[in-house]
C-alpha positions as CSV (number, residue, x, y, z in Angstrom):
1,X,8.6,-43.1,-6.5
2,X,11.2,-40.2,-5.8
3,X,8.3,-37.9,-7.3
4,X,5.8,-38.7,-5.1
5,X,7.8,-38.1,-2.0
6,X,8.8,-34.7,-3.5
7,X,5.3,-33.5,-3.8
8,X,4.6,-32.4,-0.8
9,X,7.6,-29.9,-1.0
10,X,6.2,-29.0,-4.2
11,X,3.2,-28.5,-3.0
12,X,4.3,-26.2,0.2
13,X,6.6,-24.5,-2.1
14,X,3.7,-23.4,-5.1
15,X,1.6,-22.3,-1.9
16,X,4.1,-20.3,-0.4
17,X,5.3,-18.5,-3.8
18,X,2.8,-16.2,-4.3
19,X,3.3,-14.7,-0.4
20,X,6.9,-14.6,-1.2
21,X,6.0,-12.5,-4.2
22,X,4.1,-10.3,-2.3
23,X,6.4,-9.4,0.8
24,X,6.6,-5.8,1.4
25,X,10.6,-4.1,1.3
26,X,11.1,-2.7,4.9
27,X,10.2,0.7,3.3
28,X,6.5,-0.3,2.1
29,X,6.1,-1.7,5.1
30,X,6.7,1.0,7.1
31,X,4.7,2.9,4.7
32,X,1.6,0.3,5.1
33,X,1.9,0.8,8.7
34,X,1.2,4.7,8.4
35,X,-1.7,3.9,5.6
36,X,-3.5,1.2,8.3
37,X,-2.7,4.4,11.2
38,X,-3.5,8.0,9.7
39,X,-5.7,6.6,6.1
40,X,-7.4,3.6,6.7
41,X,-10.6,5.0,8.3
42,X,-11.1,6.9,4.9
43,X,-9.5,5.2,2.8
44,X,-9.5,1.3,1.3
45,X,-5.3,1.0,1.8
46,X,-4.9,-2.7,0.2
47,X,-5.7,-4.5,-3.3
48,X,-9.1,-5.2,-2.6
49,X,-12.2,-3.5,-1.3
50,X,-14.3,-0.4,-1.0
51,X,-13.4,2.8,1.4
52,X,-15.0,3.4,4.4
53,X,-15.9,6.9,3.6
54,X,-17.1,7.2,-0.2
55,X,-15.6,10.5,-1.3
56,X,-12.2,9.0,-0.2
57,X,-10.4,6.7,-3.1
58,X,-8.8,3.6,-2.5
59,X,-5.0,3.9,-2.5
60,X,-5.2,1.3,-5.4
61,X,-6.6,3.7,-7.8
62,X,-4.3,6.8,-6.8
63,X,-1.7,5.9,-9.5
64,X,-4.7,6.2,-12.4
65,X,-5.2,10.2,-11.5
66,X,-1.1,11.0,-11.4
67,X,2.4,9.9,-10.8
68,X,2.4,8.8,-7.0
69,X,5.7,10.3,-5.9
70,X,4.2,13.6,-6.8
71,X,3.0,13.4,-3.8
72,X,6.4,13.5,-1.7
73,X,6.3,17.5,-1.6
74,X,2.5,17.7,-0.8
75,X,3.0,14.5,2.3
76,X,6.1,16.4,3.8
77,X,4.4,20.0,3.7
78,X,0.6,19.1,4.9
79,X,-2.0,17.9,2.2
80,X,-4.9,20.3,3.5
81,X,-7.0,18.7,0.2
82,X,-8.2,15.7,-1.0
83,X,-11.5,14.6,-0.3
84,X,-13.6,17.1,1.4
85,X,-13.4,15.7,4.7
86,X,-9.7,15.1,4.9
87,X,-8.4,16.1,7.8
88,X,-4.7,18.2,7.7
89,X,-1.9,16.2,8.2
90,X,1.9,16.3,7.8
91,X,4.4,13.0,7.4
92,X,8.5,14.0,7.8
93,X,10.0,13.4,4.2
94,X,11.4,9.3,5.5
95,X,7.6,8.7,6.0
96,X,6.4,10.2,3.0
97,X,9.3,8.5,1.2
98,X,7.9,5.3,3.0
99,X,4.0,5.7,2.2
100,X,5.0,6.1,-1.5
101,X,7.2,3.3,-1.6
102,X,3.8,1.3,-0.4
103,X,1.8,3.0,-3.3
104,X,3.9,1.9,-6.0
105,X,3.2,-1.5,-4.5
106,X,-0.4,-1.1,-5.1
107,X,0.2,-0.6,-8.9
108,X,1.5,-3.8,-9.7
């Protein structure tokens, strides 16, 4: 009987474990915030789904063409290339830092 008053804490608890697993560090999160603000009209930022603008890969797939943090140097100095639309744009080296940090959770 002890069992089946348990199992709706088991229950809530195998629900809420996969959210848990997937919580952001402060870092990525602050990183996800600048994807959603400067990227997301271009880009696909999360696990799922396609980019708004074709020629503009999903942040997913970035790890497949080269080590993220590569792009620390090119975030903190202005990327002035990526797809051919991409509009200039320049992150101080704490937000680069952060955006990566929410990259790398997009390769697990």
């Amino acid at each position: 009987m002890r069992i089946a008053t348990n199992l709706p804490i088991l229950a809530a608890l195998l629900i809420a474990w996969p959210a848990a697993a997937r919580a952001l560090d402060p870092s990525a999160q602050r990183g996800e915030t600048i994807a959603r603000t400067n990227c997301a009209r271009c880009h696909a930022i999360g696990r799922v789904g396609a980019s708004p603008l074709a020629d503009a890969p999903p942040f997913r797939e970035l790890h497949r063409r080269y080590p993220v943090t590569d792009l620390a140097e090119a975030l903190a100095e202005g990327i002035t290339t990526g797809h051919p639309t991409m509009p200039e744009f320049r992150l101080d080296p704490d937000q680069a830092q952060a955006l990566i940090a929410y990259l790398q959770t997009l390769e697990r």
